[in-house]
N, C-alpha and C positions, 0 to 999 in steps of 0.2 A: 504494500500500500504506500504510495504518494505520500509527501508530507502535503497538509492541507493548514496554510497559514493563520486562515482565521479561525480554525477549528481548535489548533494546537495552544494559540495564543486566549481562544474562551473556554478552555478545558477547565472543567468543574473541581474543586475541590472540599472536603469537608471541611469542615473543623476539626481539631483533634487535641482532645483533651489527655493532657499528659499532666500526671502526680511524678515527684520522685521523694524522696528524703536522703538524710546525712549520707546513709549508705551509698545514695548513687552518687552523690558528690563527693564522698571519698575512692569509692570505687573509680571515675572517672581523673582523677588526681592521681591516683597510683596508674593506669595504665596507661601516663606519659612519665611515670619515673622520678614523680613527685616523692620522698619520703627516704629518698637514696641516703640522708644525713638522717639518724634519728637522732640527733644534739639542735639542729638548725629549728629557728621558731618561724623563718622564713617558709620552710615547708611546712609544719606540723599542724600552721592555721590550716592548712588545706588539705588535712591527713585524720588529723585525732579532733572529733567531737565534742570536744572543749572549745570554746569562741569559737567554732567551724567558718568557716569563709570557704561561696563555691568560687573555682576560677570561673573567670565571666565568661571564658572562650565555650565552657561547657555546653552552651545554648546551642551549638550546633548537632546535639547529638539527642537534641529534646524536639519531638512535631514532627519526625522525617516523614514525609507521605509515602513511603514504602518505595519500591522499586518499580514506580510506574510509567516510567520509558519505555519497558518490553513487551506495553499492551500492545496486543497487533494494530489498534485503530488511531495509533499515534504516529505512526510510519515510520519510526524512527528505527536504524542500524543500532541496536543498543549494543552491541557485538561491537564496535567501534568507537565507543563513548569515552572520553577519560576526563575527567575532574582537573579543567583548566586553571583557573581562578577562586579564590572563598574571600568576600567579605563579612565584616559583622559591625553595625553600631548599636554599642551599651546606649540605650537611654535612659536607663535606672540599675542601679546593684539588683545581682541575682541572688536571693534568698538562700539559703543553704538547703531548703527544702519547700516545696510549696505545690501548687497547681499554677500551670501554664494551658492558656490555649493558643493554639498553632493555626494561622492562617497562608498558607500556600497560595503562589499565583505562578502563571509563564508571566514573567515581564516584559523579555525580550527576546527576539529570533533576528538575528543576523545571519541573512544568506552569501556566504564567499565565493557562491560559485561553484560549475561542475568540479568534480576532481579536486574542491581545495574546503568541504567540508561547510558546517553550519556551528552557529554560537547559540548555544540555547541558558538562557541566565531565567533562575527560577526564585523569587522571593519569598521568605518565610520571617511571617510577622507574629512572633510570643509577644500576649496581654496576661497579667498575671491576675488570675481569677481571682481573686481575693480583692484586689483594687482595684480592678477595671484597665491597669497604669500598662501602657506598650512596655514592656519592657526592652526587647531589641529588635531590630531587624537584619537581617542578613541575603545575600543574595550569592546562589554558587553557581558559577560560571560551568559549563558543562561543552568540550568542544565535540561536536558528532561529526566523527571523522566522515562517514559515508553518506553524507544527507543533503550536499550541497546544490546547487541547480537547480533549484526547485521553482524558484520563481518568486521567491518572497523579499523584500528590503537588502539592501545591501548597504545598509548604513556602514561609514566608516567608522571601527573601534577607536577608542578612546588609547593614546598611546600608555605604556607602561611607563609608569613609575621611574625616575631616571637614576641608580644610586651612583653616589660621587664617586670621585676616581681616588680621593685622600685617602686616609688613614682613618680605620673607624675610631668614636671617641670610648668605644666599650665593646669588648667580645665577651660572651657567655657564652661556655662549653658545656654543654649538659651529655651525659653516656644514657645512650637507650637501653634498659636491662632484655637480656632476651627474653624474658616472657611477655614484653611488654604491650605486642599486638593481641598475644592470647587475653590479657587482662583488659585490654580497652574495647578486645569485641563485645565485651559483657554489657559496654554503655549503649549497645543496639545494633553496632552493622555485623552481622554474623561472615559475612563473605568467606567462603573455604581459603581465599588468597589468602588470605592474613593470618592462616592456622595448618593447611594444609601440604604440605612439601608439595605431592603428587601437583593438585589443582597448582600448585605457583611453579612449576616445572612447565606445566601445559602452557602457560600464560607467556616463560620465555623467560623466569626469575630462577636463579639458584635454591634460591629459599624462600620460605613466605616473608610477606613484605610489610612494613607499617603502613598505616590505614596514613592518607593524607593527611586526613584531618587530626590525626594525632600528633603527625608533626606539626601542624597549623599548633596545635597546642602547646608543644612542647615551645615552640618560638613565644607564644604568649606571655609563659611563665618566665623565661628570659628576659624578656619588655620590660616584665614586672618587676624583676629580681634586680633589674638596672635600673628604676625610678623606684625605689623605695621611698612610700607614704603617698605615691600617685594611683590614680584608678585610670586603666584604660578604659575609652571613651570608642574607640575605633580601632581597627585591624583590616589589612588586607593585604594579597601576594598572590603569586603565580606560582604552582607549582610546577618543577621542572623536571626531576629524577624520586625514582623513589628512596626510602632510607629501609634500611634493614634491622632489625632489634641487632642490638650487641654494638652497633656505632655511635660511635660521638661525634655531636651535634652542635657547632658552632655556629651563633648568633652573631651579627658582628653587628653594629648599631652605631646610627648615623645622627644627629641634632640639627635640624635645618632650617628656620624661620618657622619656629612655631611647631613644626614636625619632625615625626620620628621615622628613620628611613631605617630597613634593615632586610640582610640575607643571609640566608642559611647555608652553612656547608658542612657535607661531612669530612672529617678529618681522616678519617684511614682512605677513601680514595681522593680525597682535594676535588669532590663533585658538589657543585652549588645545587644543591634540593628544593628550596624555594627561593623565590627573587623576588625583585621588582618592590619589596613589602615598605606597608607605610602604617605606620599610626599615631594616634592622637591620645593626647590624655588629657584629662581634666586640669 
């Protein structure tokens, strides 16, 4: 089946009403490697249920509308898809435990053309039940390799994020522990990649591989770990390579008129895993 642009772009979503508590907030803390220092008070707020504190980035793993790219009636090569881009803006602190309701939309379809793929960006807007209060929104960028030429907009992307050519003013290195994708598929995306040798074999990986958005995470707590007593406000980057449990993950971070510019590398092979990244703090 055809992509059908204005089909794709008024495709219906529910609502979806998500609970968690402490548990899923420490759960989700530990499987990006949060809690590696049991002396550090810098982890342990986001570890030990004592003054618990969630990390804000957590919101990405709260409201997912399932895996509804592979409907046959969306036309989409889900077989082709990779997770290009994630933003997220806080507009209020995440509770440590609470109800969220989850509103989904397609925002945008950017057609590239035969042969050079489609941009599908899908927005997920958390209201925290309790207040009525938006708490964030986020939008993930999604490139469908096989989907282009269809005939829909061809808007020019917004260029990436420029990082400087200096010396960053801050690196943070954080070690991914190897169980670290088994422990973060429990906050919801179960995918066999990320646990499975065989399945991450078939896919073209050595080994299984860390979910993005975990990395998306692990760069957060970095952000964080380098502004002590700031709340991040904004996140966003491109990912590029994926990471493997057992590698270290350097942050390197930039200060630039107001903004925080920063990218990821791993250190055993010197591969930049995400780029382009930018965010803001209160």
């Amino acid at each position: 089946m055809a992509i059908n642009y204005d089909q794709l772009m008024a495709r219906p979503f529910a609502d979806i009403k998500r609970s968690y508590g402490w548990r899923d907030s420490v759960l989700y803390a530990l499987g990006l490697g949060v809690g590696t220092d049991p002396l550090s008070k810098d982890e342990l707020r986001y570890v030990y249920e004592k003054d618990l504190q969630a990390l804000p980035t957590m919101v990405v793993t709260l409201g997912h509308p399932g895996f509804w790219i592979s409907a046959p009636d969306t036309g989409i090569d889900f077989r082709k898809v990779v997770h290009g881009e994630q933003s997220l803006v806080v507009h209020a602190p995440l509770p440590a435990e609470g109800v969220l309701i989850a509103r989904n939309k397609v925002e945008e379809i950017i057609d590239k053309g035969e042969g050079r793929g489609m941009i599908l960006r899908v927005r997920r807007d958390l209201i925290d039940q309790a207040t009525g209060v938006l708490q964030s929104s986020q939008i993930m960028s999604m490139f469908c390799r096989g989907d282009g030429g269809f005939g829909g907009p061809a808007v020019a992307a917004a260029p990436p994020v420029a990082i400087p050519e200096r010396a960053p003013q801050h690196s943070v290195t954080r070690f991914i522990p190897p169980q670290s994708a088994l422990i973060y598929r429990l906050s919801g995306d179960l995918n066999p990649l990320h646990a499975d040798p065989a399945v991450a074999c078939a896919a073209g990986f050595e080994r299984p591989i860390l979910h993005g958005l975990a990395t998306f995470g692990v760069a957060g707590f970095a952000l964080l770990a380098a502004a002590p007593g700031k709340s991040l406000r904004e996140i966003s980057c491109r990912f590029t390579a994926p990471v493997f449990p057992g590698e270290s993950l350097r942050t390197d971070i930039w200060e630039q008129e107001g903004i925080t510019l920063f990218r990821c590398t791993v250190l055993e092979r010197n591969q930049v895993v995400l780029n382009n990244g930018r965010a803001v703090f209160a």
